[in-house]
C-alpha positions in Angstrom: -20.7 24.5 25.1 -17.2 23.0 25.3 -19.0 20.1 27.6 -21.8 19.6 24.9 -19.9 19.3 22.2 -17.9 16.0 24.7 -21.2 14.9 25.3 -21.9 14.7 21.3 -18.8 13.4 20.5 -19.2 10.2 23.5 -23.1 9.9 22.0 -21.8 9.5 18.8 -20.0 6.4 19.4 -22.4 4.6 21.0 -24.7 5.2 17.9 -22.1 3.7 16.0 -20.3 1.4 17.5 -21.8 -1.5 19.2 -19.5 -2.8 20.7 -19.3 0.1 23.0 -20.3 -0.9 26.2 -19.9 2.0 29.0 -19.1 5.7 28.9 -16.2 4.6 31.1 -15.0 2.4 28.4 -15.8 5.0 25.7 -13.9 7.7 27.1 -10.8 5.8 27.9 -10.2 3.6 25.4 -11.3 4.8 22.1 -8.2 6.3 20.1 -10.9 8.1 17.7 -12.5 9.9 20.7 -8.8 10.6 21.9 -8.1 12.0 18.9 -10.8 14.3 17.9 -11.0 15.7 21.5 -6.9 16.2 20.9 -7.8 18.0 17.8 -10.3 20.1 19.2 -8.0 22.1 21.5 -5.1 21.9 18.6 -7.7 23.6 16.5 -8.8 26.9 19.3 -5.0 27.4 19.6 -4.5 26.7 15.7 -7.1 29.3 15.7 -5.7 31.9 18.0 -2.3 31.4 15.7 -0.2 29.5 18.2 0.9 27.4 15.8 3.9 25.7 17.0 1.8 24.5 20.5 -1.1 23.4 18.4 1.3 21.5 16.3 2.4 19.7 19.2 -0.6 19.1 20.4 -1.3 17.1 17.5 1.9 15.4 17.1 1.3 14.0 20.6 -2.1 12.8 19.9 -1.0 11.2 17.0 1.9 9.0 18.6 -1.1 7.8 21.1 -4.0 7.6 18.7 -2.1 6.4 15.2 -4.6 9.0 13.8 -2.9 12.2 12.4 -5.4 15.9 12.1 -3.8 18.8 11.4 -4.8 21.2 13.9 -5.8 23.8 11.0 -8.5 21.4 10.2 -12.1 22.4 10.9 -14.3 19.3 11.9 -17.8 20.0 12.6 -20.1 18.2 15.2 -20.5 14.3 15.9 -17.5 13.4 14.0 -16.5 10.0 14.2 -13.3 8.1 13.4 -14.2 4.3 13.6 -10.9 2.0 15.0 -8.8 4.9 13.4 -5.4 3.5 13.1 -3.6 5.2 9.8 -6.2 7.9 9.1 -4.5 11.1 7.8 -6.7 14.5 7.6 -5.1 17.6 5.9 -4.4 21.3 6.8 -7.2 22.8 4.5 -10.2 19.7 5.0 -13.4 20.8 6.2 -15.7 18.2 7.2 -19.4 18.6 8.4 -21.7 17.6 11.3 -22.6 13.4 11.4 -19.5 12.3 9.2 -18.2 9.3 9.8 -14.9 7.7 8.9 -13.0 4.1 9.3 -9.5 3.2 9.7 -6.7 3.7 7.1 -8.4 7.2 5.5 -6.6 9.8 4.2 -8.4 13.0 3.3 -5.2 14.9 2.2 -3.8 16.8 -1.0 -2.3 15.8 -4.4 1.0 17.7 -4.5 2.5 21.4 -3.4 -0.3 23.3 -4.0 -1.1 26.3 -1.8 -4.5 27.6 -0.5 -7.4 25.1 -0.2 -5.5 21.4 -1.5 -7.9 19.3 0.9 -11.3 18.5 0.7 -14.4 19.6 1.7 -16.8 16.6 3.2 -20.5 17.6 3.7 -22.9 16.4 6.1 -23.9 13.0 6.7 -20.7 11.4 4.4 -19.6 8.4 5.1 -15.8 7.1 4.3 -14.7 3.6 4.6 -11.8 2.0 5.3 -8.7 2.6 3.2 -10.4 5.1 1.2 -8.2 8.4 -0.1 -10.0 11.1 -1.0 -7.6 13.9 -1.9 -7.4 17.4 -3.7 -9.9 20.3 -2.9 -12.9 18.4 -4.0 -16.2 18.0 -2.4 -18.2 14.9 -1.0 -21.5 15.8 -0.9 -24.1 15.6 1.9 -25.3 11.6 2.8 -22.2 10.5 0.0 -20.4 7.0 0.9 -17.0 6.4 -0.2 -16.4 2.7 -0.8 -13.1 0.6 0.6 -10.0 1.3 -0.8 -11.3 3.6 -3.3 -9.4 6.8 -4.9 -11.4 9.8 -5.5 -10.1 12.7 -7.3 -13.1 14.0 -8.2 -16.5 15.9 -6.7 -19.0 13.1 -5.4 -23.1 14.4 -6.1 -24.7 14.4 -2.7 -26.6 11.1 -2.0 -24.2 8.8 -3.9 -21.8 5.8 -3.5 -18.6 5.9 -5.1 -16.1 3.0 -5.7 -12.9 1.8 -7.3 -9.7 3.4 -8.7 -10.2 5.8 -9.5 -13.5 6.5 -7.8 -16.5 6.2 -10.1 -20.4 6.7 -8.6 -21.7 3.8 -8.6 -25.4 4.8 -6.6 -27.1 8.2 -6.9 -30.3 9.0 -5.3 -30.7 5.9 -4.5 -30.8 4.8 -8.2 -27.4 1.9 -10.1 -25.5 3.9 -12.5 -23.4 1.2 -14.6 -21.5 -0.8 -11.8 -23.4 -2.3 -9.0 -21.8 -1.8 -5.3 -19.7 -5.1 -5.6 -17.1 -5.0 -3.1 -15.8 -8.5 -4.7 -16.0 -7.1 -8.3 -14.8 -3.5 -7.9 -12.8 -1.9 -10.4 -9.1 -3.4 -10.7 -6.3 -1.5 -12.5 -3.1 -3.5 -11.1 -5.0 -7.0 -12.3 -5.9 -5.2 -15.3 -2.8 -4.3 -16.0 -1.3 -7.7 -15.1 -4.1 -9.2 -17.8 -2.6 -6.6 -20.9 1.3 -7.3 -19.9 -0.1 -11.3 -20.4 -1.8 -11.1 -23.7 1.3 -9.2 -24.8 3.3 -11.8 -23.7 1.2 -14.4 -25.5 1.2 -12.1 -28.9 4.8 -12.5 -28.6 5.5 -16.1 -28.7 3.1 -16.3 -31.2 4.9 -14.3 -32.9 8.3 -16.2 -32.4 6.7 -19.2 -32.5 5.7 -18.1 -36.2 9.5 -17.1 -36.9 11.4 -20.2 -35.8 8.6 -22.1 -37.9 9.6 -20.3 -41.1 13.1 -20.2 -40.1 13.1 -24.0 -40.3 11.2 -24.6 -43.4 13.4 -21.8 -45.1 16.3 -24.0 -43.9 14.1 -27.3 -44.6 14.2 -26.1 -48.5 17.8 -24.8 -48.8 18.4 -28.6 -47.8 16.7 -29.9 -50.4 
């Protein structure tokens, strides 16, 4: 079993990477493979409440890999963790068989909360780079996340989710409001940037209209 689930895991990448060239080159060079492997064992001992080893376990992988899995994660079958560098995966996530996720993810909790405070991602999801999906919410099966996007809430099965904070964009295959844009996704910091400027604007107008009755007020006391 322990050898099938190996074979999965190298099969995997070659289904979706192609850059990958050899098993050779697979097995000893790709961090994510490194890493889920690493987090494998972490999670038996995890498991069999030796906590401390299985922490180790994963502190070690993460100083090789840059990719850091609590051991008390579960992560089902053909799990793949594209270039990986800065992903993050919490204590209480549960991720299905056939997810895939990219560099710079964190799948992690909002705050001290106890009990399940990760989330749940179904079969099939898909979470790009940057993306941080946190809190005990649920991606649904064949969901995307988009790029850099937040999401604090459930995503429906068979949708696309984007922006800050995440917003489904695609469901069932059908545009709701926003198409998937990644050069017009949703912007709070420029938006922000856009009110402090008009406020800005409203107040030299404002002065502007004060020094202009200041000097005809003193224009007419001349006179």
């Amino acid at each position: 079993m322990m050898f099938k689930t190996m074979r999965e895991d190298i099969d995997v990448v070659f289904e979706q990477d192609p850059a990958a060239r050899s098993t050779f080159e697979v097995v000893l060079t790709y961090s994510g493979l490194h890493a889920i492997w690493a987090h494998r064992f972490a999670h038996s001992l995890f498991r069999r409440k030796f906590f401390f080893l299985a922490r180790l376990i994963s502190q070690i992988s993460r100083f090789f890999t840059g990719i850091e899995i609590h051991p008390g994660a579960t992560i089902g079958r053909r799990f793949f963790i594209d270039h990986g560098m800065g992903v993050v995966i919490g204590e209480t996530c549960e991720i299905g068989d056939n997810v895939t996720v990219y560099q710079g993810v964190t799948l992690g909790g909002t705050g001290k909360e106890k009990g399940k405070r990760h989330p749940t991602i179904h079969n099939n999801a898909l979470i790009a780079a940057g993306a941080k999906v946190l809190g005990s919410i649920t991606i649904g099966e064949h969901a995307k996340v988009g790029a850099g996007s937040v999401v604090l809430k459930d995503v429906p099965a068979h949708s696309t989710v984007v922006g800050i904070p995440g917003k489904v964009v695609i469901q069932n295959g059908v545009k709701v409001g926003r198409e998937l844009d990644h050069t017009d996704l949703p912007d709070p910091t420029g938006d922000r940037f856009r009110e402090l400027e008009n406020e800005m604007n409203q107040l030299k107008r404002t002065l502007n209209a004060i020094q202009q009755r200041g000097a005809n007020e003193h224009g007419d006391s001349a006179l």
